[in-house]
C-alpha positions as CSV (number, residue, x, y, z in Angstrom):
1,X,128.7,92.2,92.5
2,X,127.2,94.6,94.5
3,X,128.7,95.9,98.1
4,X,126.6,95.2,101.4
5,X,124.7,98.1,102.5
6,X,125.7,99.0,105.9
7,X,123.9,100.0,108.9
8,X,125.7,103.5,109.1
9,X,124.9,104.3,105.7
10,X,120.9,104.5,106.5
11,X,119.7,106.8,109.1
12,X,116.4,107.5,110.0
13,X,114.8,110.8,110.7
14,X,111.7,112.4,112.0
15,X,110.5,115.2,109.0
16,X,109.7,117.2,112.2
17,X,113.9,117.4,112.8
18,X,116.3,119.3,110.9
19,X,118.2,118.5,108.2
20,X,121.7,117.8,108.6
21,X,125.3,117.9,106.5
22,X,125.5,114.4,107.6
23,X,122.0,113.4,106.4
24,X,123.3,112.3,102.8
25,X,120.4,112.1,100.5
26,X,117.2,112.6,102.2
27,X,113.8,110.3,101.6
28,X,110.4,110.6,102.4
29,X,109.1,107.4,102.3
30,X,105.6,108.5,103.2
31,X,102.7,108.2,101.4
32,X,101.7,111.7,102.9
33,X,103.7,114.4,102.6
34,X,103.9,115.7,106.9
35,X,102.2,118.4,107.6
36,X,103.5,121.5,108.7
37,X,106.7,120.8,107.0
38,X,107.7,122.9,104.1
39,X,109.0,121.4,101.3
40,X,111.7,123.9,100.9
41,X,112.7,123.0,104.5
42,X,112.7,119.3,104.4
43,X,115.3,119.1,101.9
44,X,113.8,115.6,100.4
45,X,115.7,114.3,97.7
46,X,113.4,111.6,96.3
47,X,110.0,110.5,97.6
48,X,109.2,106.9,97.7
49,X,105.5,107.3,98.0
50,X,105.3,103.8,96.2
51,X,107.0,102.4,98.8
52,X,105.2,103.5,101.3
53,X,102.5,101.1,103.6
54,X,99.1,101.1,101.8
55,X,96.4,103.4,103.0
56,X,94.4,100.1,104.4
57,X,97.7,99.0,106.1
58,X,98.3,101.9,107.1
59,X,94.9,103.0,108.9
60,X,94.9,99.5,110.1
61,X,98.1,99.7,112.1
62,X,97.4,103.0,113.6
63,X,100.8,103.5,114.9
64,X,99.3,100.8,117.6
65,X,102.7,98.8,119.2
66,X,100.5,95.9,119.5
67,X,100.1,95.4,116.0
68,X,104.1,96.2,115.4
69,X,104.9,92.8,114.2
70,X,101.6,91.5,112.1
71,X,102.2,95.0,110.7
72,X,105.9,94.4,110.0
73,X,104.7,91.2,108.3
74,X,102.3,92.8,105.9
75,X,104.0,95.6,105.3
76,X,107.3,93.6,104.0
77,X,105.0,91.5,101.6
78,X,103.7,95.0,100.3
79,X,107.0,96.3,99.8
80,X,108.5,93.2,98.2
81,X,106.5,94.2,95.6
82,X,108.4,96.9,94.1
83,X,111.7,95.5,94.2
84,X,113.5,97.7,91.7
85,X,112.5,100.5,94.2
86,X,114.2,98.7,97.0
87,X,117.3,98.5,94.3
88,X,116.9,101.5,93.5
89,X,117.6,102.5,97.5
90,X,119.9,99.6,98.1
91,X,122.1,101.1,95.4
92,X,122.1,104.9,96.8
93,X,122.8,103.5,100.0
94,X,125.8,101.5,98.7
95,X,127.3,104.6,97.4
96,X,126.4,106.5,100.6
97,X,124.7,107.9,103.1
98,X,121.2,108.0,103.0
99,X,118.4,109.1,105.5
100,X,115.1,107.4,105.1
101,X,112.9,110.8,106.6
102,X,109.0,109.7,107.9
103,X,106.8,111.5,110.3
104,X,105.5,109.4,112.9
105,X,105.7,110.1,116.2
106,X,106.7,107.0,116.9
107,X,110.5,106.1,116.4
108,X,110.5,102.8,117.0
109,X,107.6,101.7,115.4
110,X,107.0,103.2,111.6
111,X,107.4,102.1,108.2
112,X,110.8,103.7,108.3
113,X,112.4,101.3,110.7
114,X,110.9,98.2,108.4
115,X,112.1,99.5,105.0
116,X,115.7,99.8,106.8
117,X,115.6,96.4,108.1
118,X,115.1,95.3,104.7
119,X,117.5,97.5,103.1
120,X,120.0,95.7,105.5
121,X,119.1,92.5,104.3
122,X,117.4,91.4,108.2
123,X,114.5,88.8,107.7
124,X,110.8,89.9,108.5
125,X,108.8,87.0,110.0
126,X,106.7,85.5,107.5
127,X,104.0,84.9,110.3
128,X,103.3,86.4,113.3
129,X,104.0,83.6,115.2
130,X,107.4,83.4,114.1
131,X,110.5,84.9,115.4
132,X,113.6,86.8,114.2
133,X,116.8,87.8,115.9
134,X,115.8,91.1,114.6
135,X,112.3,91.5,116.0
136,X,113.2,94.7,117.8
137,X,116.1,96.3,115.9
138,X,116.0,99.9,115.3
């Protein structure tokens, strides 16, 4: 049986910001690796480029908070396609701390913040109509 992820065990981080002791293992769950950032100074542990939105979702959305939650929507069903991926992270995050690194400019509305919410096990609204209790969650 397989322990409950916790919210403490998965930070997000800009690519932009340092690494930290406190990071745990660091992923880039862009498609795109950030630019300006060194590899040697990003300290990325695995990249989950197949996880990442698609490059039509991702031009679509355009980092554009309107579209936040018809992009949450899409972007679950594309991710919910490579679930021993998500395993794969649910598991690392089971035995740990991980940080789940992206580079939008935008904290509080990037892939990242999605792929934790399903890590966590929170619901994404199958339609944009509908509503979660975890709409807004970080």
């Amino acid at each position: 049986m397989s322990k409950r992820v916790t919210a403490q065990n998965i930070k997000l981080k800009r690519a932009y910001d340092p690494a930290g002791s406190s990071d745990g293992i660091r992923i880039l769950v862009d498609r795109l690796w950030p630019r300006g950032v060194r590899k040697a100074d990003a300290a990325i542990g695995l990249w989950a480029k197949d996880l990442a939105p698609s490059a039509a979702l991702r031009k679509w959305f355009g980092h554009d908070p309107a579209r936040w939650h018809e992009f949450r929507r899409r972007y679950s069903e594309e991710i919910r396609q490579h679930q021993d991926r998500l395993d794969e992270l649910r598991t690392l995050a089971e035995g740990g701390r991980i940080t789940l690194v992206f580079a939008a400019h935008d904290e509080a509305h990037n892939d990242a913040v999605v792929l934790r919410e399903i890590l966590l096990g929170r619901s994404i609204p199958r339609h944009p109509d509908s509503r979660s209790p975890f709409a807004l969650a970080p």
